[in-house]
C-alpha positions in Angstrom: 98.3 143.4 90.7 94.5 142.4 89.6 91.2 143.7 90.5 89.6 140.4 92.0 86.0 140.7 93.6 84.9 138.2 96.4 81.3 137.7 96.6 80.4 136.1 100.0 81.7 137.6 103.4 80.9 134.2 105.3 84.4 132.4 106.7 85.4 131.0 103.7 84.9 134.3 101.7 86.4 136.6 104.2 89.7 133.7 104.0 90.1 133.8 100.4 89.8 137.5 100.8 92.7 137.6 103.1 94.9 135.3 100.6 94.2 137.5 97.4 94.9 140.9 99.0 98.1 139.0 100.4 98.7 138.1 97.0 99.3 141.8 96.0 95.6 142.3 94.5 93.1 145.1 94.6 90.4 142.9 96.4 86.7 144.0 96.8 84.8 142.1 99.3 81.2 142.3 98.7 77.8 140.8 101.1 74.1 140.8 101.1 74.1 141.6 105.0 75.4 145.3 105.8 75.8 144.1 109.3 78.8 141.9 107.8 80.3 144.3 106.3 79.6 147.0 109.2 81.3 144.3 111.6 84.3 143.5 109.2 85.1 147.6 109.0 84.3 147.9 112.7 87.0 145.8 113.5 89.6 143.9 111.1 91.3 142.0 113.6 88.0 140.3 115.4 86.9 138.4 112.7 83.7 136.2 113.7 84.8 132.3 113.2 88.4 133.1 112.4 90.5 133.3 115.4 93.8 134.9 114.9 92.7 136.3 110.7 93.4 140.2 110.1 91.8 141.3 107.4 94.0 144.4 105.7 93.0 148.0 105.4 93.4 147.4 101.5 90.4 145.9 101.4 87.5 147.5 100.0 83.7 146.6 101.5 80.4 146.9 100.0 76.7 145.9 99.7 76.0 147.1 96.5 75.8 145.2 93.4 77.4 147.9 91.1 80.2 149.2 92.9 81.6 145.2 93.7 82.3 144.9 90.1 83.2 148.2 89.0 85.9 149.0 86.7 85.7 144.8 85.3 87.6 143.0 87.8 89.9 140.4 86.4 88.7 138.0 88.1 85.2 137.2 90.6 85.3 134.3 93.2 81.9 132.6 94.4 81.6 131.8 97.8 78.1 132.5 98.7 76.4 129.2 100.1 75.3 126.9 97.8 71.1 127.9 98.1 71.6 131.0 97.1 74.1 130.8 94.4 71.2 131.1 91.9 69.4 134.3 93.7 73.0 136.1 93.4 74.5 134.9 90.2 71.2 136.0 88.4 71.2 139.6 90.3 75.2 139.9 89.4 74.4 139.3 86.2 73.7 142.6 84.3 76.7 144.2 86.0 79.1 141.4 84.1 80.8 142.2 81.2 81.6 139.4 78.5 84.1 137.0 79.6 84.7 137.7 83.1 86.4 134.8 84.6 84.3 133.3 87.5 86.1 131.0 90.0 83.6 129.2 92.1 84.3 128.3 95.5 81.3 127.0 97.1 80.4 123.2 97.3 76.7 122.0 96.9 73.7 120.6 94.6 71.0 122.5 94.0 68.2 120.3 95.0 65.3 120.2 92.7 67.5 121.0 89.6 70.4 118.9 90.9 72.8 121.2 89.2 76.3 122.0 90.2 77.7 125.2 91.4 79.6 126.0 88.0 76.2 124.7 86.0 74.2 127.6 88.1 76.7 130.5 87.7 77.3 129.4 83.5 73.4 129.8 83.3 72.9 132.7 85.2 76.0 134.5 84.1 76.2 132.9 80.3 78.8 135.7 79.6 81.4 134.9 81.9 83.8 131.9 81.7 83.3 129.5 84.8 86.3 127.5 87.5 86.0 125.8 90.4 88.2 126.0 93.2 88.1 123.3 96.0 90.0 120.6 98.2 91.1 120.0 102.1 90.8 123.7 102.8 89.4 125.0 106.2 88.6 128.8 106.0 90.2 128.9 109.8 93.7 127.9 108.6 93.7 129.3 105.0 93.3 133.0 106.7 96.0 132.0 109.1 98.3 131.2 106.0 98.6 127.3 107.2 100.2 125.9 104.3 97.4 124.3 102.1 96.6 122.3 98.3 93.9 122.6 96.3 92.6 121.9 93.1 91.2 124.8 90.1 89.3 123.1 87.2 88.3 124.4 84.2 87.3 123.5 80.6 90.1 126.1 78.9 93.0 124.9 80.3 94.1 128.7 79.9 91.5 129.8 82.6 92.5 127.1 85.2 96.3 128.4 84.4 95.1 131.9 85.1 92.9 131.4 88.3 96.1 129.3 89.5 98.2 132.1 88.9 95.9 134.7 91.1 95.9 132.0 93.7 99.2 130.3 94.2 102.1 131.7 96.6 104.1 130.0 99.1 101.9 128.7 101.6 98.8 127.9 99.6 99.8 125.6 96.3 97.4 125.1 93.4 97.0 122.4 90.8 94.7 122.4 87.9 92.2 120.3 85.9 90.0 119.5 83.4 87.4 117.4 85.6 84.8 120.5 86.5 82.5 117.9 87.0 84.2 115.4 89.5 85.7 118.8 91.4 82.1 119.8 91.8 81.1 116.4 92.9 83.9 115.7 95.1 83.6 119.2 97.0 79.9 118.7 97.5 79.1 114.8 98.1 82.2 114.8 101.1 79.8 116.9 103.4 77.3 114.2 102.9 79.6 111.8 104.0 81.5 114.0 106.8 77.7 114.4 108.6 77.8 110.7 108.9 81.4 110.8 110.1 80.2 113.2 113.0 77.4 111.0 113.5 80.3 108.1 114.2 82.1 110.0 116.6 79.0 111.3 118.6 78.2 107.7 119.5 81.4 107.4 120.7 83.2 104.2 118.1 86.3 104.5 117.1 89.4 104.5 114.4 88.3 101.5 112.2 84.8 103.0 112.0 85.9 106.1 110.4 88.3 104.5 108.0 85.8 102.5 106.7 83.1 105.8 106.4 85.8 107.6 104.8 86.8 104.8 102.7 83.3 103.4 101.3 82.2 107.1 101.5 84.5 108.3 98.5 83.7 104.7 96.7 80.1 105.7 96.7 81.3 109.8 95.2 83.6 108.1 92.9 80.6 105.6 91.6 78.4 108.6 91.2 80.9 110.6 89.5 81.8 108.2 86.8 78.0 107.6 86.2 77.8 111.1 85.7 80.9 111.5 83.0 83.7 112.6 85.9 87.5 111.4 85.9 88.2 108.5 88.6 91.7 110.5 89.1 89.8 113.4 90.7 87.9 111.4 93.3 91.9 110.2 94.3 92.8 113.3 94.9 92.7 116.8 96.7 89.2 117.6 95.7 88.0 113.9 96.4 89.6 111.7 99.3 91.5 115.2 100.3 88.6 117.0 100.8 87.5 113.7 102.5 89.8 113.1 104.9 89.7 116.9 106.2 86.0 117.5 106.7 85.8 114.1 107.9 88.2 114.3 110.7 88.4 118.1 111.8 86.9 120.0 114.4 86.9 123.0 112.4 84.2 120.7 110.3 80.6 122.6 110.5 79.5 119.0 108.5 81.5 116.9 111.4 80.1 118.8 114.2 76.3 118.7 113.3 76.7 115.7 112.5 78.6 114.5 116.0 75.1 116.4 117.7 73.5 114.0 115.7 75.0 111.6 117.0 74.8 112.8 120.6 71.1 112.6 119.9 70.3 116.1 119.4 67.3 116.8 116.4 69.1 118.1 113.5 67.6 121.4 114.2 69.3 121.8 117.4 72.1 120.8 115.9 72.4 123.1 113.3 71.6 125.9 115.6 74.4 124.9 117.8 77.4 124.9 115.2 75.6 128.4 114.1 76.6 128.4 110.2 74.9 126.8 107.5 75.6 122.9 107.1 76.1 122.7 103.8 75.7 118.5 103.5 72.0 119.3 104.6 71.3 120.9 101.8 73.4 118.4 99.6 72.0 115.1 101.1 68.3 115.2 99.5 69.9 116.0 95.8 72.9 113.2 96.3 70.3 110.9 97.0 68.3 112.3 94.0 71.4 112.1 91.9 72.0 108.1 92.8 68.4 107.7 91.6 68.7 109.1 88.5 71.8 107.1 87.6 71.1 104.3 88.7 74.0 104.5 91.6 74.2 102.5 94.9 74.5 104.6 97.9 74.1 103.4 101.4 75.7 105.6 102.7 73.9 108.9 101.5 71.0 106.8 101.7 71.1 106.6 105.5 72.5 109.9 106.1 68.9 110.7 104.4 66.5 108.9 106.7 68.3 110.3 109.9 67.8 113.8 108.5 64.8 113.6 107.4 63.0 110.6 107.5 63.6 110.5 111.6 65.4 107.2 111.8 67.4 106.8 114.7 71.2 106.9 114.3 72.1 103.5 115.5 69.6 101.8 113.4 71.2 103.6 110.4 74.8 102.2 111.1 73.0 99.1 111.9 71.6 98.4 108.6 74.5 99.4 107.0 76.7 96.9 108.4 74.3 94.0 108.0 73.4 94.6 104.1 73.5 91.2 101.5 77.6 90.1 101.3 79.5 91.0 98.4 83.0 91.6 96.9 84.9 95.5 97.7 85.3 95.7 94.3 83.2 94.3 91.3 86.0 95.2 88.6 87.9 92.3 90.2 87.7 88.8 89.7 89.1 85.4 90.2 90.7 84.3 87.6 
């Protein structure tokens, strides 16, 4: 048994909760909003968003900063959304002792600084040695113990090794990595690309139009992330097309389902108020696009997904001007010999 503390009691916090404590470990669930926690210790086995989840007894719940990392857990795990990473790494802080491990599980850029999740947490927290945990996991199923993969990266191969330990049982399987950096990118670019997928399925096309999102989509994540020092291997796998394929085409998809309002031709504020938790390929989309600027990356597809949020372009005339762009070959490392 380890002492793990989960900062976040959103779905995917209150999920990973579930795992750890079903994993044998003295888990410590910690939010910001009492009414979470007052809700969650109200009732277990009514969990808001997570049909069917029990979270056990075991669990402990608190508010305050102090008491969630008591007694130097082994291990912390980040899911608070990806705006305010910052605002609670920074007040976590002076309660961290040196070389707490720190997995982070929550997918997003930080506009302005256009930093990744693990970039936020090693600054704020420079005492603490930083993961990432990510690929094709819904919160709804992982709580459910649906059998899942995913993907821990780290630069010490030791601390991936150990985060995959705390992690990995029977129903949820964990590989590791060295790629931080194409993890990062992977778990926060798909969203981006899983609005536009929604957006494709609210104006009702079909199959071959969602292959090819999906498949030009992770092209465009795989050109940034090399540009940006990432592995190509990680964009084939669980924390690239994976993580892809699943927010792409699920209905448990917040990303999907704004972005299928979108496409229904609702403003994307009454979009995001309908799905009701934060869309985190919002919040992504303006730093992607920030991101392909400053390397010198083509991305269409980001770039659109841009003017419909927040430029007001209508949603056929995006998909329109995609499909018309100047001709060339689907791959520019190939040639004729």
């Amino acid at each position: 048994m380890k002492k793990v503390t989960v900062l976040g009691a959103g779905t995917w916090g209150v999920a990973l909760t579930i795992l750890l404590a079903d994993n044998g470990h003295e888990v410590t669930l910690w939010s910001k909003f009492r009414e979470e926690t007052d809700a969650l210790q109200k009732n277990r086995k009514e969990i808001k968003n997570l049909p069917g989840a029990v979270l056990p007894n075991s669990v402990r719940l608190t508010n305050d900063y102090a008491e969630a990392v008591e007694n130097a857990p082994d291990l912390i795990v980040n899911t608070v959304i990806s705006p305010k990473v910052r605002e609670v790494s920074g007040a976590f802080s002076p309660y961290i002792p040196d070389g707490t491990v720190i997995v982070n599980a929550s997918k997003g850029i930080e506009n302005g600084t256009l930093h990744t999740m693990t970039d936020i947490i090693s600054e704020e927290i420079p005492q603490a040695k930083v993961a990432v945990i990510s690929g094709p996991s819904h919160a709804e199923e992982v709580s459910r113990f649906i059998p899942t993969t995913v993907v821990v990266g780290a630069q010490d191969k030791k601390i991936a090794q150990f985060v995959q330990d705390m992690f990995m049982n029977q129903y949820f399987r964990v590989y590791t990595s060295p790629d931080v950096m194409g993890i990062e990118l992977g778990g926060a670019l798909k969203n981006v690309i899983a609005l536009a997928a929604g957006i494709i399925d609210g104006l009702g096309f079909g199959d071959n139009t969602k292959a090819a999102l999906i498949t030009r989509g992770i092209v465009e994540i795989a050109r940034l992330g090399e540009a940006m020092g990432a592995r190509q291997e990680t964009f084939a796998g669980l924390s690239g097309i994976g993580d892809l394929i699943v927010t792409c085409t699920s209905t448990h998809s917040r990303n999907h389902n704004a972005g299928f309002l979108l496409g229904k031709g609702k403003s994307l504020e009454e979009a995001k108020k309908e799905v009701g938790q934060v869309v985190e390929g919002v919040n992504s989309a303006q730093a992607a696009l920030a991101l392909a600027k400053k390397y010198g990356v083509e991305m269409p597809i980001v770039e659109q997904v841009n003017a419909v949020l927040f430029d007001g372009k209508e949603v056929k005339e995006a998909l329109a001007d995609l499909l018309v762009r100047e001709k060339v070959t689907e791959y520019s490392s190939l040639s004729w010999e």
